[in-house]
BAMI-192462 format. One record per residue (C-alpha): residue in one letter; x, y, z. Coordinates in steps of 0.25 Angstrom, whole numbers, plus 5000, padded with zeros to 4 digits. Layout:
// residues N
AXYZ;...
// end
This chain:
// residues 651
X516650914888;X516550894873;X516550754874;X515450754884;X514650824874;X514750734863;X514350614872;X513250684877;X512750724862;X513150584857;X512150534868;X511050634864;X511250584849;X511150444852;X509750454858;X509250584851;X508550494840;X507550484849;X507450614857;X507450694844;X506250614836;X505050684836;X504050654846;X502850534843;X501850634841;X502450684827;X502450524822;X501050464830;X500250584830;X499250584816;X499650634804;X499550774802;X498850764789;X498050644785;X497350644769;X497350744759;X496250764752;X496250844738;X494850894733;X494350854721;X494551004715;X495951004720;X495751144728;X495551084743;X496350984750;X495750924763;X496650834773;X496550804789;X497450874799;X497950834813;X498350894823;X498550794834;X497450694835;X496550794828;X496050804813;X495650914804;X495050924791;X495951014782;X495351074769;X496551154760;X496451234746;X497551154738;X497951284732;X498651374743;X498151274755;X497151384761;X496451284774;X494951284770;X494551214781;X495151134794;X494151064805;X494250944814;X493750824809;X493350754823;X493750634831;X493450524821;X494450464813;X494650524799;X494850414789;X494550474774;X494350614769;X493750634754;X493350754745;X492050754739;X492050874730;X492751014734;X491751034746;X491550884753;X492650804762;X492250664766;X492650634778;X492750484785;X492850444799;X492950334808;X492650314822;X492150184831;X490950164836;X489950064840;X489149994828;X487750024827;X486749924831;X487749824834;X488549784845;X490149754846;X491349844845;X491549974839;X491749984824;X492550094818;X491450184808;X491850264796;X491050384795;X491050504782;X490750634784;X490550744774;X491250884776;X490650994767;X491951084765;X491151214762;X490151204774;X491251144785;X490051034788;X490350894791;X489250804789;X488950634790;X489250584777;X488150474776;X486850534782;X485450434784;X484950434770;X483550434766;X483050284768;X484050214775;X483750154788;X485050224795;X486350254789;X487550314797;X488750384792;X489650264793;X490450244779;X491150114776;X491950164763;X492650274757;X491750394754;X491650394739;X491250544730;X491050544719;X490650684712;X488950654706;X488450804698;X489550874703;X489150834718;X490050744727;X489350614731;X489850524742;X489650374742;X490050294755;X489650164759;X488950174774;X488250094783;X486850104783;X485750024792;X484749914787;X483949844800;X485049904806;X485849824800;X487149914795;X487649904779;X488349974770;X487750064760;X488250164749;X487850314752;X487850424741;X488150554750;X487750684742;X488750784749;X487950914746;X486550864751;X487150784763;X486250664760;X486550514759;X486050414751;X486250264752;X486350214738;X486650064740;X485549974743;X485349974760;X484949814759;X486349774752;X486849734764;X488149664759;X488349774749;X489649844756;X490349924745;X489950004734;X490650074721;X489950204715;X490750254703;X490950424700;X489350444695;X488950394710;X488450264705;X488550134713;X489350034703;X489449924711;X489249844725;X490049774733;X489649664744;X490149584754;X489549484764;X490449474775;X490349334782;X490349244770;X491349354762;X490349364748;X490749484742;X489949534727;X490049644718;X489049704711;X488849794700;X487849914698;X487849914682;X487450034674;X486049974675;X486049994690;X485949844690;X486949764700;X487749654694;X488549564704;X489949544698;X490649474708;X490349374721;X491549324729;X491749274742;X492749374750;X493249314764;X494349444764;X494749564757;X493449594750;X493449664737;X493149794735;X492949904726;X494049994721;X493350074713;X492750124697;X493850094686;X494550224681;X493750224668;X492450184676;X492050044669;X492349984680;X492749944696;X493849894702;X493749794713;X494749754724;X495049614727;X496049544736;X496349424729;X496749294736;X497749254727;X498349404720;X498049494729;X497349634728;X496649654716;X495849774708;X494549704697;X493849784688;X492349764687;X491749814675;X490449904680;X489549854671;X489649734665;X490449684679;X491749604672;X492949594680;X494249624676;X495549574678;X496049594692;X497249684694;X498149634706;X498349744716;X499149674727;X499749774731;X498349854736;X498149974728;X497250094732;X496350134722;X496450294717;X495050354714;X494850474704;X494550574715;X493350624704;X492650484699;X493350374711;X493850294699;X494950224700;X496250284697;X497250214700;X498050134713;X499050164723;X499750054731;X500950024740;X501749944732;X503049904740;X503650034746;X502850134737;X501650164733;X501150164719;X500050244712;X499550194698;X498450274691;X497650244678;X497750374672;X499150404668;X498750554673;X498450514686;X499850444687;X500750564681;X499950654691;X500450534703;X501950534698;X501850674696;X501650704711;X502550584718;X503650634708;X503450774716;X503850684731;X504950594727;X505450484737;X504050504745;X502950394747;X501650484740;X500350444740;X499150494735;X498050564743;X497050634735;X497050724723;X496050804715;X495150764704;X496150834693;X497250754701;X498050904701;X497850924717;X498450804724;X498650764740;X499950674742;X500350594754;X501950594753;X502850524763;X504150564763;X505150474770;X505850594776;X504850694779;X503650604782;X502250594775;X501550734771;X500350754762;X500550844750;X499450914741;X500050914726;X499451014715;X499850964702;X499551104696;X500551174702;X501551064704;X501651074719;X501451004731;X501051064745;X501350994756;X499950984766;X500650914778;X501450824785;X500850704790;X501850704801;X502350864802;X502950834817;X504250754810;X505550794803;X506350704794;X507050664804;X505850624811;X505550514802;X506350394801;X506750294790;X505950194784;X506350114774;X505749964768;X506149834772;X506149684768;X506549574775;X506149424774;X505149364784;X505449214790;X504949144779;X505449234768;X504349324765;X504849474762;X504349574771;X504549714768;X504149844778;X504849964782;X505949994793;X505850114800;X507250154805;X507450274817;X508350394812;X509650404819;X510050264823;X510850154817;X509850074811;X510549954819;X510049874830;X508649964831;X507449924841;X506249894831;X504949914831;X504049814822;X502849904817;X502149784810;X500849854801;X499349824804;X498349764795;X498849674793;X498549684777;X499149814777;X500749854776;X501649964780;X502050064770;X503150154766;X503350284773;X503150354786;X502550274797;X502150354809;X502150234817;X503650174814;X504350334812;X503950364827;X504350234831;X505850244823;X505750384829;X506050334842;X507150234838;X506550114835;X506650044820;X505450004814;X505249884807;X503749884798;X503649744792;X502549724781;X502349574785;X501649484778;X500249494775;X500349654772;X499549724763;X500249784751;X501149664745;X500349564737;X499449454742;X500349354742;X501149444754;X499849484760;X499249344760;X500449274767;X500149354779;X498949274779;X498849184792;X500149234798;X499549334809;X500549314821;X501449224810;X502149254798;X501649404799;X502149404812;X503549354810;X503649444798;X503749544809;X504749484816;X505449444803;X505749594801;X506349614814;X507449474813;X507649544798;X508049684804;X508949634816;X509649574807;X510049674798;X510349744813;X509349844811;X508749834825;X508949744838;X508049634836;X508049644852;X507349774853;X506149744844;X504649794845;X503449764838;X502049874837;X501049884829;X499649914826;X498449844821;X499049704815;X500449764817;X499949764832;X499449614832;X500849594825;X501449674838;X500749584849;X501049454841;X502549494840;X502349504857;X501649354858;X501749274845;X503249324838;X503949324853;X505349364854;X505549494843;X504949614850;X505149694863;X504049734864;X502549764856;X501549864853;X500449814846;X499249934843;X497649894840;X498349754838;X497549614838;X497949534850;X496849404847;X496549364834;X495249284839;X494549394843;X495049494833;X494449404822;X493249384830;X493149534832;X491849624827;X492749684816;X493249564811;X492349444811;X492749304808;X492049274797;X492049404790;X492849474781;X493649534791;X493949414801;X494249334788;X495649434786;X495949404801;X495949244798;X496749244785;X497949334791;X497649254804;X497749114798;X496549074806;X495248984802;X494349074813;X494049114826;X494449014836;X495648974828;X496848964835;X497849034826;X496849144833;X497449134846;X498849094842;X499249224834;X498349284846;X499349384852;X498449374864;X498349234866;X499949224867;X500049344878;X500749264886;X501949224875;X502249394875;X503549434882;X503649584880;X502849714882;X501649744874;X500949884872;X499549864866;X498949994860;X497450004854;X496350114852;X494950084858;X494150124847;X494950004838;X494049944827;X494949874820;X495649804831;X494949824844;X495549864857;X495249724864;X496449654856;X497449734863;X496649724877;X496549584875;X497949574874;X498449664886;X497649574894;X498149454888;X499549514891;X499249554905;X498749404908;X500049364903;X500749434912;X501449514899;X501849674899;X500849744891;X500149884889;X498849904881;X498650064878;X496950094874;X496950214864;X495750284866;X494750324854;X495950234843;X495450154833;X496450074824;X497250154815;X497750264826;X496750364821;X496950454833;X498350534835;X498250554849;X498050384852;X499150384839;X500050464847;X499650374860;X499950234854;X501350284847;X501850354862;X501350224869;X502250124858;X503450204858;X503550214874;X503350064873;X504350044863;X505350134870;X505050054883;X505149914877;X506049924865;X506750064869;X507550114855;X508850124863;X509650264859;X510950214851;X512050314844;X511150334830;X512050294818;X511750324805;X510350374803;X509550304794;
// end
């Protein structure tokens, strides 16, 4: 009897890692925290709660965290959240829609709204102003405030109308009065940026004509003359503002150099001079001085950890002083007070999972204000640690291997969770995505192939031309690397991914044949040709330009185009496809992965194309979120199922 219960809990063991993970919901739902937003005053703190697929805005008392306020913020996609003073939130959205006056597919619009904290009212942010043809509460940047006789003063860039024509323009927004002002001149119709310093004053212009790529900078001196300082031709990665220098002489320009890379120039306000560049390759984020919107400082990935510099030698005692207080966590900086004493912290612990944290420097303590995830437990979240291993041709390419808790790290099915971008790269820490997929057995390999963001230009530059090639195999690469070490079966391999990392996925199907099992590609492109030819990324603008450098072809009709086309080599696929993309995609629209199940289906090939409704992009919405994660892991666990084994050691 004794011995018939041993084998039965020996059986049990063995396929419990499974059984006792938590359920999808807790890793693909949305976070149940997103921002932090300290006031300037330090006493209130503002951040957006979930609950499901639902948002709330949330307004606390930093001291004794009363709830001051809580209400839905609607349907539309919050993307930025800003104080402006103790009694203004700026909140920016996004939806898609159809363009004004023109015809072609749906764009996704940014829009700003003001909420006035001590009358609960929600209001347009950008309103018709007084002598302007028609202007519509559509912003292109980053609301700015700035604090003018003790009032706070938006300036956005919007789009306003000229012969109905739509163009950038600069609007001053007075908060108090609810009236909006274009300040920037409505027949500028290549001016498309703008840098007002902390008196509200327009300091300079930038402006950019698109087609032949001629990009100038202008200057508004003391005088309130303009002097042009610099005319260049920009095909890509136009320059752009960072920002008024620290002791306010002068600005900071960003460049992407052909040769070194990111770079930040000084331009001296009014006499114009450049100063000496300062390489930046490995892309960092300026801090702004929550009162003047001066430079500060940088922050930047750097390798595996993230580092903060700041000018002021206060500044950066007060940063050391708070990460001191969460050692061996990854923290990052979300907001603080003007006096620096009331600061919002985002701290990703490798055991407990990311939470945000409000830190007062008065009293030397830090309250936690949520979990992003609150559903898991430590042993909810699995082990990821950095790589690096040798492509084909002996490029290093580092990423992050995400291993499941309780199994022998040995002969493990893989899943290849390639990154999007493809400028971009995959970071340290919790990964929603690869923790719910180790959760169910499967390793997970995230490779930051060549041509990533985030490692100097010469490793971001040899990505260049090597879509469906030397990116590709990078991929590839990292699997051989890992069966070799006897990490996983190289016989039980899948490939998903979303954005580029889906192109990667359906070019592992039809281009790098014989790896994978099977291949999840979500919002992936499928035909280059038309992706390039597309409304949102023209051939001959700035935007089709990147798509032919990383493509590695002269234009449309070249036939690279098709080659690397995983549509066009349908027919070469021999195993299972799920194709997964929101309707409401701006960025990568839905046609690519309907033009690929069709080409599938000709072909004769297994294939299933899943149509999220109301999705754009980036997965904004938590129900769709939820959807596509279900909808992968069933595929996986059908095509590539992570067979129970006795566990051995846990990693």
């Amino acid at each position: 009897m004794l011995g018939k219960f041993m084998l039965a809990l020996g059986a049990l063991v063995a396929s419990g890692w499974v059984a006792c993970a938590a359920p999808l919901e807790a890793y693909g739902k949305l976070p149940q925290i997103e921002r932090a937003e300290v006031s300037p005053s330090g006493k209130l703190i503002a951040f957006i709660a979930t609950d499901g697929d639902g948002r709330a805005l949330v307004i606390q008392t930093t001291q004794g965290r009363q709830q001051v306020f809580k209400g839905p913020v609607g349907a539309l996609r919050l993307r930025n959240l800003v104080w402006a003073g103790d009694q203004h939130l700026i909140l920016t959205f996004s939806t898609a829609k159809q363009p004004a006056f023109v015809e072609g597919p749906r764009v996704e619009y940014s829009m700003a709204e003001d909420f006035d904290f001590a009358t609960g009212r929600l209001r347009p942010l950008i309103q018709d102003p007084a002598g302007v043809e028609a202007s519509l509460n559509s912003v292109t940047s980053t609301p700015q405030v700035r604090m003018i006789d003790g009032k706070p003063i938006v300036f956005v860039t919007g789009e306003h109308f000229v012969s109905n024509e739509g163009r950038n323009g600069l609007f001053r927004i007075d908060l108090d009065r609810h009236s909006s002002r274009l300040i920037s001149k409505p027949d500028d119709a290549d001016a498309y940026d703008w840098l007002v310093d902390e008196h509200g004053e327009i300091v300079a212009e930038e402006r950019y004509i698109d087609g032949p790529g001629r990009w100038s900078l202008r200057l508004r001196r003391s005088s309130g003359s303009w002097l042009t300082v610099e005319r260049a031709t920009w095909l890509t990665s136009t320059p752009g503002f960072v920002g008024v220098s620290s002791d306010g002489k002068s600005m900071l320009v960003s460049f992407g150099d052909e040769k070194t890379g990111n770079s930040w120039s000084s331009v001296a306000l009014e006499t114009g001079a450049w100063g000496e560049p300062t390489v930046n390759p490995s892309g960092e984020e300026a801090i702004l001085d929550p009162r003047t919107s001066r430079v500060i400082g940088s922050q930047a990935l750097v390798g595996d950890a993230w580092r903060y510099s700041f000018f002021d030698p206060h500044d950066a005692a007060v940063w050391r002083g708070v990460t001191k207080a969460f050692p061996g966590d990854i923290v990052t900086l979300e907001s603080w007070s003007t006096d620096r004493r009331m600061i919002a912290v985002r701290v990703d612990s490798a055991k407990l999972g990311p939470a945000f944290f409000l830190v007062d420097l008065s009293t030397g303590y830090a309250d936690e204000l949520g979990a992003e995830y609150p559903d898991l437990k430590a042993d909810d979240i699995a082990p990821r640690s950095a790589i690096a291993y040798n492509a084909a041709d002996g490029t290093e390419i580092s990423g992050y291997l995400t291993l499941p808790r309780g199994r022998n790290p040995h002969g493990l099915p893989l899943v290849v969770l390639p990154h999007g971008g493809p400028h971009a790269r995959d970071e340290p820490g919790f990964d929603w995505w690869s923790q719910a997929l180790a959760s169910r057995g499967y390793a997970v390999l995230q490779p930051n192939f060549r041509g990533s963001d985030g490692f100097g230009w010469t490793f971001l530059s040899a990505g260049f031309g090597e879509f469906g090639r030397k990116m590709q195999t990078d991929l590839s690469d990292g699997v051989r690397y890992l069966a070799a070490q006897g990490v996983i079966d190289p016989k039980r391999v899948c490939i998903v991914g979303g954005s580029y990392g889906g192109y990667a996925a359906l070019a592992g199907a039809a281009i790098d044949r014989g790896v994978y099992r099977c291949a999840v590609s979500v919002a992936g492109i499928s035909d280059l040709n038309a992706m390039l030819l597309d409304d949102v990324s023209k051939e001959g603008h700035e935007g089709g330009r990147f798509w032919l450098r990383y493509i590695g072809a002269k234009g449309s009709g070249d036939p690279v185009l098709t080659r690397y086309s995983p549509a066009s080599s349908a027919a070469q696929v021999t195993i299972p496809v799920l194709l997964i993309h929101g309707r409401d995609d701006t960025r990568v629209p839905i046609r690519q992965s309907r033009e690929m199940a069709a080409a599938l289906r000709r072909a004769g090939k297994p294939v299933e194309l899943i149509e999220l409704p109301a999705e754009d992009h980036f997965l904004s919405s938590g129900v769709t979120r939820l959807q596509m994660l279900k909808a992968t892991v069933a595929f996986l666990e059908k095509n590539n199922p992570a067979d129970a084994e006795p566990p051995g050691k846990a990693p």
